[in-house]
N, C-alpha and C positions, 0 to 999 in steps of 0.2 A: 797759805798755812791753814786756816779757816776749812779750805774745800777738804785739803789733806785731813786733817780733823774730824771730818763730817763721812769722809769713804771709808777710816779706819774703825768709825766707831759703830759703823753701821752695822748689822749683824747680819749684813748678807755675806760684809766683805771678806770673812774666814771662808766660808763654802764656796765662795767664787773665786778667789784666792787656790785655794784646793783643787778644785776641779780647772782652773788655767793650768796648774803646774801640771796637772795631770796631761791635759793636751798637749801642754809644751813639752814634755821630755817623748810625747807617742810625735810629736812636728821634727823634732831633732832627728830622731831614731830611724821615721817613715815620712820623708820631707812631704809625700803626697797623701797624709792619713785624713787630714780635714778636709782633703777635693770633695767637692759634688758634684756629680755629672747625671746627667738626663738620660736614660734608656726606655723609648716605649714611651716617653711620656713622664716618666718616675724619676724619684730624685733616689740616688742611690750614693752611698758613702759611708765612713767611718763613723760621722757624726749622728748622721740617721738613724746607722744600726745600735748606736747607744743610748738615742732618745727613743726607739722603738721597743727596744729590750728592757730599758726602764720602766715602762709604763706601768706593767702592773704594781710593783714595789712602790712607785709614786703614787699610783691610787691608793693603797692601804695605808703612804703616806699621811694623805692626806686630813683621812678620816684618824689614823692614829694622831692628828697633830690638835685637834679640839680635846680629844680624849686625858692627850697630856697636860693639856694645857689647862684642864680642870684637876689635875693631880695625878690622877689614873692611868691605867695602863690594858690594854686589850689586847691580851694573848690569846686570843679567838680568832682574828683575821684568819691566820693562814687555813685555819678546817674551815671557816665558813666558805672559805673564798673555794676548798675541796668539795662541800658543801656544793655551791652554786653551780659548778663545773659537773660533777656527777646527775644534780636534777638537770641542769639545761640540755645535756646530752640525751638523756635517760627521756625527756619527754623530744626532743629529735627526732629518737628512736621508733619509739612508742614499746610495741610488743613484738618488734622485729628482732631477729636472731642474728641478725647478721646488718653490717653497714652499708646504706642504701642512698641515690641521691635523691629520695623522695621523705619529707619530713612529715611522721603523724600528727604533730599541729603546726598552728601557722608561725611565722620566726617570731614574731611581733609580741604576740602571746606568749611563748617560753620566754622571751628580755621579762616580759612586765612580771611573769611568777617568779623566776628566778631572782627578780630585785626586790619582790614583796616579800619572798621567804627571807635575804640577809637582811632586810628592816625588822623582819620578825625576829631575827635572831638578835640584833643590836637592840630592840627591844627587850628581849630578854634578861641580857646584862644590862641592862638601863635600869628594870624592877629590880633587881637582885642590889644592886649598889647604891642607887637612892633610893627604894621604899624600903628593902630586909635592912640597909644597913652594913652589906659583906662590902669588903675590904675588894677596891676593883681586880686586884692579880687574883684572888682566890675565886669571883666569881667569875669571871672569861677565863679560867684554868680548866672551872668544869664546862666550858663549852669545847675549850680546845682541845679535851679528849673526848666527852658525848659526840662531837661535828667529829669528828675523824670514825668513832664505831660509825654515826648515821650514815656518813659515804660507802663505808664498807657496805653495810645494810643494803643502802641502794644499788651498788654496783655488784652485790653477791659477792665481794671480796676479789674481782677481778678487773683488769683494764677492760673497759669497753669503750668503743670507735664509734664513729660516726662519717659517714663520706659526704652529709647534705653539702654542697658547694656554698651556698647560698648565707651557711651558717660561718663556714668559715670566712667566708670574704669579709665578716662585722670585723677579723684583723690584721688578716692578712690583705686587703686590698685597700687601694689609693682611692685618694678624692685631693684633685687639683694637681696633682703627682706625689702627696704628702701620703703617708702608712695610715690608714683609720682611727691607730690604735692612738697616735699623735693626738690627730683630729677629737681625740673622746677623753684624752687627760686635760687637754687646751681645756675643753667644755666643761668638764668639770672642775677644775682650776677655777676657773672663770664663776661660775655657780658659786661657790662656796668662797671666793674671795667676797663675791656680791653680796652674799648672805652675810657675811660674818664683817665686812667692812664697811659698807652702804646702809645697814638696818642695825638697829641695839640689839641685836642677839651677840653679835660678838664681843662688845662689851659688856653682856649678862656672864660669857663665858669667863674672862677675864676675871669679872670680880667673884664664879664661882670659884675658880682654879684659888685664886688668891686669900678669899676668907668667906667658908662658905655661910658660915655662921654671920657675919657681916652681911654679906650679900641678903640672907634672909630676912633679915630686920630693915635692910634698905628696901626691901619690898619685890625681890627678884625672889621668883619661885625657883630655888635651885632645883629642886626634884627634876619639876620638868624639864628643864634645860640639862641635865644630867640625864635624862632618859633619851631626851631628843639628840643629843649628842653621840651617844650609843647607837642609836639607829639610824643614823647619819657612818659613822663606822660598817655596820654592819651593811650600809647600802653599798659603800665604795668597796668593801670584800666583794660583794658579790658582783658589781662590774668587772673587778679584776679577774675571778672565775669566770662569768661569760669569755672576756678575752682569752683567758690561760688557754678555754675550751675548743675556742674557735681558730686560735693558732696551731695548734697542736690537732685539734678532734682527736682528742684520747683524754681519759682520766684513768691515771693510774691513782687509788685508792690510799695507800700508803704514802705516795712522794709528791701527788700534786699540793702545790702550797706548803712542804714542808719545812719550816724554820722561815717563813717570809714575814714572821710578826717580828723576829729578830733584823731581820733588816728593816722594817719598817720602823721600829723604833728607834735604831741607828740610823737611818735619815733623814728621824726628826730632830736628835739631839744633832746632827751635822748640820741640820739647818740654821740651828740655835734655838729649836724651843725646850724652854728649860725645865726637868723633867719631875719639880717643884712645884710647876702650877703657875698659872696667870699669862704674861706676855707668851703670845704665839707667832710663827711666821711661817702660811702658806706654800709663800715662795722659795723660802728657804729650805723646807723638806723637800719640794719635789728636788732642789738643785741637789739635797743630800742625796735622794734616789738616784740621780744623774751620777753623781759622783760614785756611788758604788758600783756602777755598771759600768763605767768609765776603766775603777782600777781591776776589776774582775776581767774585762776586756782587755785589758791591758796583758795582764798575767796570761790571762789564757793563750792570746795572742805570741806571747815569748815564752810561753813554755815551760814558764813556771808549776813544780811539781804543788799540788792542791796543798800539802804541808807546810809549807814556805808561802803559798799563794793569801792561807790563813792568818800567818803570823804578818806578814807583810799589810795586809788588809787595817789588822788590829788595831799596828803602829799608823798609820796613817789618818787612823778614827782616832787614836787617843791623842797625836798632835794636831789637831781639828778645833778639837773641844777644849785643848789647852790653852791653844791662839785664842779663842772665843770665849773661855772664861773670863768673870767679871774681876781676876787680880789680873792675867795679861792683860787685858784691856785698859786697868787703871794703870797699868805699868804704861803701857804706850802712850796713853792720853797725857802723863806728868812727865815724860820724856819729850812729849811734842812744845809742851805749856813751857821746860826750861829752854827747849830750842830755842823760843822765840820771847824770853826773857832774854837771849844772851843777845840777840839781832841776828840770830844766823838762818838764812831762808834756805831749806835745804835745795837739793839742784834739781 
C-alpha cells in the first residue's frame, strides 16, 4: 500500500501513465511497433523515431521548465531557435550563392556563435523582466516577433540550404548506434539536472518562482537568477536550432520553430511543473515532450486528418493535467488512506 502511495503520488506518475497508454494502444494496434532492430550498426524503430523527433521540443523543454518554474513564461524560444538556424547556416555558407560541401568557417566555431547569440538573446529577456520590471509574456513577446523579422533579415526573406555534410551529421548521424540528437538531450538533461539538483541554484530557483520578495530578504539575489535563468533558455533555443538546421539544412524563415514555445510549454505543464512558480521537474518535461511526439505520431501514423489530430491532442493534454492536479491527486491519496482503513489490500 505504502509503495502504491508513493508511485501515485509521484508527479512523474501522470506523464508516464500517459505516455504508457500511449504505447500500449500504438502495441495492440502495431504488435511490432516498439521492435528495435540493428541495420548498419544503428538502432532503428518506433521508439527511436519518437525520442529522436522529440528532441528539439525537449530542449526548449527544458530551458522553458526553470523559466516557469520562477512564474514566467518564454514565448521567444520558437524565433530564437529560427534565430539560431538562419545564423548557423548563413555562416556555413558564408558568401556562397549556392549549397556547397565546403563550409566558410570551421563547424566548431558556428556551434560556439550560434549558442553565444541564444544566451544573448536569453539575456535579453532576463534584463527586460528582472531589471525594467516587464511582465515575462510581454517581454519574450517582443523577442518573438523582433527574432522572427531578424531571420527574415538574415535569410533575405527566403529558404536557404546548405549541403556541408559534416554540419548535418551533428543530427542526423549515430554515436554507438544511438541518433546524436539523443546523445545531446541526454547531455543536456544531465547538465542542468546537475545544475539545478547537486548545487543551490535550484533551490535559489524554487524560492524565486515561489516568493520573490521572500527570496530577496533571505539573501538570494533574484535578479540574477532570473537573468541567468533566461539565458539558460535562450541557450537550449539555440541548440535546438543548431539541430532543427542540421537535420533538415534548410531554414525556412516564416515556419522554422513556428508554435514550438507552445508545445514547449505544454510539456512542461505535462511534466507537472506548475505554471505558478516554484516546484519544478526536469524529467517530467522532457517525458511531456516524448508524449507529444508520441500522440502526433501516433495520429499521423493512422491518418488522422490535422483537425481531429488537434482536437484529439488537446483532450489528451487536458486529462494529463487533470490526473496531475493537486484535487485528483488528494482525491486518490484519501481513497488509498480509506482503503486501508477498511483492511482491504488492493490485488
Amino acid at each position: 500500500m505504502n509503495i502504491l502511495k508513493k508511485i501515485t503520488s509521484s508527479g512523474m506518475f501522470p506523464p508516464l501513465l500517459a505516455l504508457a497508454l500511449i504505447l500500449l494502444f500504438n502495441v495492440v494496434i502495431q504488435p511490432g511497433f516498439l521492435s528495435i532492430e540493428i541495420r548498419d550498426g544503428r538502432l532503428f524503430g518506433g521508439l527511436i523515431t519518437i525520442l529522436n523527433r522529440s528532441v528539439p521540443v525537449m530542449l526548449l523543454a527544458i530551458g522553458m521548465t526553470l523559466v516557469i518554474a520562477t512564474g514566467g513564461t518564454d514565448l521567444s524560444v520558437g524565433s530564437v531557435l529560427a534565430v539560431a538556424s538562419a545564423i548557423s547556416i548563413s555562416l556555413i555558407r558564408g558568401s556562397d550563392v549556392s549549397p556547397t560541401q565546403d563550409t566558410a568557417m570551421h563547424l566548431g566555431l558556428v556551434v560556439i556563435i550560434t549558442m553565444t547569440v541564444g544566451v544573448v538573446c536569453g539575456l535579453w529577456n532576463g534584463f527586460l523582466v528582472a531589471k525594467i520590471g516587464m511582465p515575462p509574456v510581454v517581454a519574450t513577446l517582443i523577442l518573438m516577433v523582433a527574432g522572427r523579422g531578424l531571420t527574415q533579415n538574415i535569410t533575405r526573406e527566403r529558404s536557404v540550404t546548405t549541403g556541408h555534410l559534416p554540419f548535418g551529421e551533428i543530427a542526423n548521424g549515430f554515436t554507438l548506434g544511438i541518433p546524436n540528437q539523443i546523445w545531446i538531450a541526454a547531455l543536456v538533461l544531465l547538465l542542468f539536472w546537475f545544475f539545478t539538483r547537486r548545487t543551490a541554484f535550484g533551490l535559489f530557483v524554487e524560492s524565486v518562482g515561489a516568493n520573490r520578495s521572500a527570496a530577496n530578504h533571505a539573501g538570494i539575489r533574484a535578479t540574477a537568477i532570473l537573468i541567468v535563468i533566461y539565458a539558460l533558455s535562450g541557450l537550449c533555443a539555440s541548440i535546438a536550432g543548431i539541430l532543427s538546421a542540421s537535420n533538415v539544412r534548410v531554414i525556412e524563415p516564416m515556419n522554422t520553430g513556428q508554435n514550438m514555445e507552445l508545445d514547449a510549454i505544454v510539456a512542461v505543464v505535462l511534466g507537472g511543473t506548475s505554471m505558478t512558480g516554484g516546484k519544478f521537474n526536469l524529467g517530467g518535461s522532457c517525458i511531456g515532450a516524448i508524449i507529444l511526439m508520441a500522440l502526433t505520431q501516433t495520429m499521423y501514423f493512422y491518418g488522422v486528418p490535422v483537425e481531429f489530430a488537434l482536437s484529439i491532442k488537446a483532450v489528451v493534454i487536458v486529462i494529463v493535467v487533470i490526473v496531475q492536479s493537486p484535487v485528483t491527486q488528494k482525491y486518490i491519496s484519501s481513497n488509498l488512506k480509506s482503503i486501508k482503513g477498511r483492511g482491504v489490500s488492493p490485488q
